[in-house]
Every structure is written in C-alpha cells, then in structure tokens.
C-alpha positions as CSV (number, residue, x, y, z in Angstrom):
1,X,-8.8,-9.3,-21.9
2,X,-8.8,-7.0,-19.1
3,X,-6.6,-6.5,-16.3
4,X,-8.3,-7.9,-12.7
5,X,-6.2,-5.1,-10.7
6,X,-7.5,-1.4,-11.2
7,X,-5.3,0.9,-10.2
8,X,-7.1,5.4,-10.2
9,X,-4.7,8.1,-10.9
10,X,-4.8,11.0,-8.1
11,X,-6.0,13.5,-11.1
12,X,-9.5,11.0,-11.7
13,X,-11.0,11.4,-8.7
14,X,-9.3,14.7,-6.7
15,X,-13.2,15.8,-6.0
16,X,-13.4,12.5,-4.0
17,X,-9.9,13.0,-2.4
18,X,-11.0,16.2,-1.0
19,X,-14.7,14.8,0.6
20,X,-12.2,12.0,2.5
21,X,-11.7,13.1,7.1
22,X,-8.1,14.4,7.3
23,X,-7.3,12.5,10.5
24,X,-8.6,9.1,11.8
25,X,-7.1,6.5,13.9
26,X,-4.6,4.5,12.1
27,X,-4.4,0.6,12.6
28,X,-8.3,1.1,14.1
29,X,-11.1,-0.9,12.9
30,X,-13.4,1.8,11.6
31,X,-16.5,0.5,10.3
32,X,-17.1,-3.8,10.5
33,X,-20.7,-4.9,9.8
34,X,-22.5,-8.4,9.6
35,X,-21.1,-9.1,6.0
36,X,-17.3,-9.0,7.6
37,X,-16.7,-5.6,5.5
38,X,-14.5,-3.4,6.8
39,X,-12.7,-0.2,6.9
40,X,-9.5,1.1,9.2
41,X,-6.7,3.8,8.2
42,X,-2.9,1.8,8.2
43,X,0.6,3.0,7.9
44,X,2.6,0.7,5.9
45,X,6.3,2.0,6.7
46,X,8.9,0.3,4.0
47,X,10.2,-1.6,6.8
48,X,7.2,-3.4,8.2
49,X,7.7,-6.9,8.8
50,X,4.2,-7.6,7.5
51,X,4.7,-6.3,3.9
52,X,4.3,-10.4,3.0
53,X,2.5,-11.2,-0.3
54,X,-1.0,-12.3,0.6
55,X,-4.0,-12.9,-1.2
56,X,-7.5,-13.3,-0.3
57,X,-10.3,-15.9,-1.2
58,X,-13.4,-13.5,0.5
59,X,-12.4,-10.2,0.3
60,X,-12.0,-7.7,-2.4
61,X,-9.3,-4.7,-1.0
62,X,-9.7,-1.7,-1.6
63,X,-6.5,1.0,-1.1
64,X,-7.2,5.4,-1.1
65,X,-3.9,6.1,-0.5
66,X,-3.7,9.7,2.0
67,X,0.0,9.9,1.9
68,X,3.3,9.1,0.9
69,X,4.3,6.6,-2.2
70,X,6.0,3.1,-3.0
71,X,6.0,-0.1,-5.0
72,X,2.8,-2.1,-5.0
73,X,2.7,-5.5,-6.6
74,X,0.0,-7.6,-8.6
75,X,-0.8,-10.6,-9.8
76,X,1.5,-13.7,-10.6
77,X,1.6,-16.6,-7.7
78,X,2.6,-16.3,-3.9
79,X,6.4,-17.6,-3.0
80,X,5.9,-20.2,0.0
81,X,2.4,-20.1,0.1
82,X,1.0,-20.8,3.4
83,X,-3.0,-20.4,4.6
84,X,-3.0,-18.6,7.5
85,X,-6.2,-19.0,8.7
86,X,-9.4,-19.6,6.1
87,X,-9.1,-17.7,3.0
88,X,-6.2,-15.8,4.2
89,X,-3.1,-17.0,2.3
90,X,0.3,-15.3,3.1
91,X,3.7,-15.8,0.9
92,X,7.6,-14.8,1.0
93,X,6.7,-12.9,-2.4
94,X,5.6,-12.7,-5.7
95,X,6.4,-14.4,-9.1
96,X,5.5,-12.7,-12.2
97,X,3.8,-9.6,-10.9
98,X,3.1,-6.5,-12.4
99,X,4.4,-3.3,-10.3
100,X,3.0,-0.3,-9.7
101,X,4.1,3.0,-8.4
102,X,1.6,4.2,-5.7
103,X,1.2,7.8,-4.3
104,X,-0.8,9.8,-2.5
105,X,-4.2,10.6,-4.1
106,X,-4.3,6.9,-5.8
107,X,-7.0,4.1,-5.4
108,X,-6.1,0.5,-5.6
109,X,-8.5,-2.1,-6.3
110,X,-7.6,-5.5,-5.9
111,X,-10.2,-8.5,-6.7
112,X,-10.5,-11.5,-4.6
113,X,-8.0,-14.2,-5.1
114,X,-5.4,-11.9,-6.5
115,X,-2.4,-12.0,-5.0
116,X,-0.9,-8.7,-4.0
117,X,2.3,-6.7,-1.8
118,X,3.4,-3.8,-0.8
119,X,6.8,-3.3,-2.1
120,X,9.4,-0.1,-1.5
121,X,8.2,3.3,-0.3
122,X,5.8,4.1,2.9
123,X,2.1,4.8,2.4
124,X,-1.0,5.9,4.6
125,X,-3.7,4.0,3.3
126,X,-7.5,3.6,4.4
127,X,-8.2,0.1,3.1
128,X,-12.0,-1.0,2.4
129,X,-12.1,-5.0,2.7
130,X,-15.8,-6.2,1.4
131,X,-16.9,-9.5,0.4
C-alpha cells in the first residue's frame, strides 16, 4: 500500500530548483484561474498563529520549499475539528501523524482530504493549490 503524502528530496529535482524566479511577492495570490487553482509565495515563521492542522476536501497542496527548514506533519485525524468554510476544515492538531523534516529545495505533495501542519522550523514556501 502506498503512502498518500509524497514528499521530493532537494537532490531529485535541483534542475527544477534552479528554473524557479528568485523573488516574488510573498502572501500574494500569484496565478488563480476558473478551476480555483492557485499559486502565491508564503512565509511560515515557527511562530505563526495559523500553523493549525487543516485539511482540504477540493484541493490537492502542493509545497517547493525556497528556504529555510522545519517539522511538517501528515496524515492521522484533526484535534477539534471545525469546517471553516466548505471543504476547509481546520484542527488544534494532529493524532497519529507521520513527521517530516522539510528544507529548502524539498517538494511536498499533499492529496485532498489529508490532513496536514506545519510544525517547528520556518519555511518560504510557494504553494500550488489545484483541484
């Protein structure tokens, strides 16, 4: 049985790394089209209020990690599940997740309907969101 989460070492795709802007401007909505994908550049500091678990019923997420490292967390079920708007589900945390270390040069994939969260460390992600 395989895993639902993929996570790509930096040394499997450093050709792609190196085609990816330098700059762009993070928390802005870069690219949304009629199918409700989209792509923006994020900073996700170890102290950011919004490192909640979350998972997503529409969407498939899709992390290229630019910078930094931390914990990342997958799979298992969402602590105080709440829905906060449709499809978008938001928790205190995670039981029974796998962890991950994350660093610059990684890609993380994350399927819809698994539940994921950012966990120690600081990264600058682009994130992909497609349906």
């Amino acid at each position: 049985m395989s895993k639902p989460e993929i996570i790509i070492k930096k040394n499997q795709f450093n050709d792609f790394v190196k085609s990816m802007p330098d700059k762009g401007p993070f928390g802005e909505e870069l690219i949304f089209n009629e199918q409700r994908s989209v792509v923006f550049n994020r900073t996700v500091p170890s102290d950011d209020p919004a490192k909640k678990s979350e998972l997503h019923d529409n969407y498939v997420d899709i992390f290229l990690v630019q910078e930094g490292q931390e914990e990342f967390f997958v799979g298992g079920e969402l602590v105080d599940k709440e829905e906060v708007s449709k499809g978008e589900w938001r928790g205190s945390g995670l039981t029974n997740a796998k962890k991950y270390e994350i660093a610059a040069g990684d890609i993380v994939i994350i399927p819809k309907g698994v539940p994921h969260q950012h966990g120690q460390g600081t990264v600058k992600i682009m994130v992909i969101k497609t349906s």
